[in-house]
C-alpha positions as CSV (number, residue, x, y, z in Angstrom):
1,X,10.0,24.2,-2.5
2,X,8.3,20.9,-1.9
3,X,4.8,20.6,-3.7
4,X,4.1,17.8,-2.4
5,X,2.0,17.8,1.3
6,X,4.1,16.3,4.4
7,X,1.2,13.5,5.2
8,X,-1.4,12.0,2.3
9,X,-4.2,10.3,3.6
10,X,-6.2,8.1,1.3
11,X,-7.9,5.1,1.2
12,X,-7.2,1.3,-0.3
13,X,-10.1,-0.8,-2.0
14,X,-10.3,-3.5,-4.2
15,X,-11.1,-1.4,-7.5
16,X,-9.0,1.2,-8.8
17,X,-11.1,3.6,-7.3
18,X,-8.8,4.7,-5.2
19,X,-5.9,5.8,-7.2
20,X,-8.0,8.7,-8.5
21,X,-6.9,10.7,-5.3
22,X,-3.5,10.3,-5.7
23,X,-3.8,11.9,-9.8
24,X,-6.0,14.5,-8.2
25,X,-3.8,15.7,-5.8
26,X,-0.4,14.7,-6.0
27,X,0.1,14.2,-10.2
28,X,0.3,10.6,-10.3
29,X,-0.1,9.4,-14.3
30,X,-2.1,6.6,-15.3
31,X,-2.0,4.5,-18.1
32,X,-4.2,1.4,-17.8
33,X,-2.9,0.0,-15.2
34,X,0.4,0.8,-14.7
35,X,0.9,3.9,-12.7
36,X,3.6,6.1,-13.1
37,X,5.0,8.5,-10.2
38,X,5.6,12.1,-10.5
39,X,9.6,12.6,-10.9
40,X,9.9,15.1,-7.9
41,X,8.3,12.1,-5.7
42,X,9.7,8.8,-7.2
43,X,11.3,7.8,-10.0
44,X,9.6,4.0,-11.0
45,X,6.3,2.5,-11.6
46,X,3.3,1.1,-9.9
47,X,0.9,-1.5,-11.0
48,X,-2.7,-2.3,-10.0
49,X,-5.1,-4.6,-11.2
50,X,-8.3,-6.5,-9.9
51,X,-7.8,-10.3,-10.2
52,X,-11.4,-10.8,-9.2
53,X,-14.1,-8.6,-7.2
54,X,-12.7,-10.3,-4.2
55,X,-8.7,-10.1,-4.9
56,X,-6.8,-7.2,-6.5
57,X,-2.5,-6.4,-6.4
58,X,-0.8,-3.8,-6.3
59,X,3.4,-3.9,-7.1
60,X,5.4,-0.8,-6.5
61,X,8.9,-0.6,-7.4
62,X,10.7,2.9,-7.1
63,X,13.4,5.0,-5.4
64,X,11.6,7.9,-3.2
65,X,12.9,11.3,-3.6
66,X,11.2,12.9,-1.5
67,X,9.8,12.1,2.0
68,X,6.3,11.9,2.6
69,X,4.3,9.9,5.2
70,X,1.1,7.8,3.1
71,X,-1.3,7.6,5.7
72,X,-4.4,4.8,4.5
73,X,-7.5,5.4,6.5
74,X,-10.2,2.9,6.9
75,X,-12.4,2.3,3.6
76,X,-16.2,1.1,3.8
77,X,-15.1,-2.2,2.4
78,X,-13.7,-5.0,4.5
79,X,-10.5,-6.7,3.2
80,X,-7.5,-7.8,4.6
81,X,-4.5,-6.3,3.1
82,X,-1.3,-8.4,2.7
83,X,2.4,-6.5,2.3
84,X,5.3,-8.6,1.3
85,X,7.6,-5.7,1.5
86,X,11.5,-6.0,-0.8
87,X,13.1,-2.8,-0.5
88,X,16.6,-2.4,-0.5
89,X,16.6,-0.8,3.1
90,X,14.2,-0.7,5.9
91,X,11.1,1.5,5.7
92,X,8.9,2.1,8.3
93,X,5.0,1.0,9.1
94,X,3.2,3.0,11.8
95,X,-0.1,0.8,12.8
96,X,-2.1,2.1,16.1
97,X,0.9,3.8,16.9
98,X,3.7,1.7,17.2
99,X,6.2,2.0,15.0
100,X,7.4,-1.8,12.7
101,X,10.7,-1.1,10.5
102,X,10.2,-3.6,7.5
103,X,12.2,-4.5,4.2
104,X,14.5,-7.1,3.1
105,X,16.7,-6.5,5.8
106,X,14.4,-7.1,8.5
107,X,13.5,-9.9,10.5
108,X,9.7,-8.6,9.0
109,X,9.2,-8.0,5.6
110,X,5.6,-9.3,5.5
111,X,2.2,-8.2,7.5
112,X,-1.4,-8.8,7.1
113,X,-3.5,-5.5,8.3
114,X,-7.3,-5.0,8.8
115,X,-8.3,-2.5,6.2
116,X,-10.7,-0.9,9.4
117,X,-7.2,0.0,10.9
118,X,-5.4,2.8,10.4
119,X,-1.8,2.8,9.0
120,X,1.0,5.3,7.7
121,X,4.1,3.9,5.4
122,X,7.1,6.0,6.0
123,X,9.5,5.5,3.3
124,X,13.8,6.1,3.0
125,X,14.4,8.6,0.7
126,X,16.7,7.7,-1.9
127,X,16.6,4.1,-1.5
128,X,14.7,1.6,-3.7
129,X,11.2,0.6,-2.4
130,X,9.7,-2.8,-4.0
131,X,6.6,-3.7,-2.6
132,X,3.9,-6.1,-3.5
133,X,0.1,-5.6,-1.8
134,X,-2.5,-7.7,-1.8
135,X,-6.1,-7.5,-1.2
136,X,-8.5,-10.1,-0.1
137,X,-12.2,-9.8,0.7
138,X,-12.6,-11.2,4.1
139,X,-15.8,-12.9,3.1
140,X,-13.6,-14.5,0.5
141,X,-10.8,-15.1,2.5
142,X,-13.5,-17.1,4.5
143,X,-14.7,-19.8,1.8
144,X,-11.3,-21.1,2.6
145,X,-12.0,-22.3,5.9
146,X,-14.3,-24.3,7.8
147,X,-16.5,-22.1,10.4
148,X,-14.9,-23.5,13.3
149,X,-11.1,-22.8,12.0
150,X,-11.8,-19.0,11.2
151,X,-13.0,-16.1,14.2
152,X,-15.5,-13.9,12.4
């Protein structure tokens, strides 16, 4: 019997925060940074870190063995969140209901998404998933530009 729930939902921010959810309730490990996946789930590794209070990372590489549907719900912070997506095969990206099929063999394998949005990541069992996420402050994203260049 699968122990592991058909949808998670949890929440992204820019400190590590987060991944206390996922060891709570679904056995992920973590040691410093590196985060390691329960076998029955994935077999590989995660990594998170803050670069600043403004810009953190997070790299997954694994093979999925079991299917699950990760469903990230808005946080109270406001960041843009930046998927370059690798995988061996396509996996798919549900935002405001329609459905995006990413990975190395897609015409996308990159997207920028509002952290105020809603999204589910619907990975292929079996297949290797190598992902790298980044997270910028909007605020900071904004000292970039000049005020006229960037909508606020």
């Amino acid at each position: 019997m699968n122990k592991f729930p058909d949808e998670f939902r949890h929440i992204y921010t820019l400190s590590p925060e987060w991944l206390q959810k996922f060891v709570d309730e679904i056995g992920f490990r973590l040691v410093g940074e590196k985060i390691y996946f329960p076998d029955e789930l994935a077999s590989g590794t995660g990594y998170f870190t803050e670069i600043s209070s403004d810009v953190s990372v997070l790299v997954i590489d694994s093979v999925v063995n079991t299917s699950v549907r990760f469903t990230r719900l808005p946080s109270d912070e406001d960041f843009w969140i930046i998927y370059y997506d690798l995988s061996d095969s396509f996996s798919k990206h549900i935002i405001n209901n329609v459905n995006h099929k990413i990975g190395y063999k897609s015409k996308l394998n990159f997207a920028i998404v509002d952290d105020n949005i809603s999204s589910t990541y619907v990975s292929t069992v079996g297949e290797r998933a190598f992902t790298i996420r980044l997270f910028i402050r909007k605020s900071y994203l904004k000292t970039f530009f000049n005020n006229n260049e960037f909508e606020t």
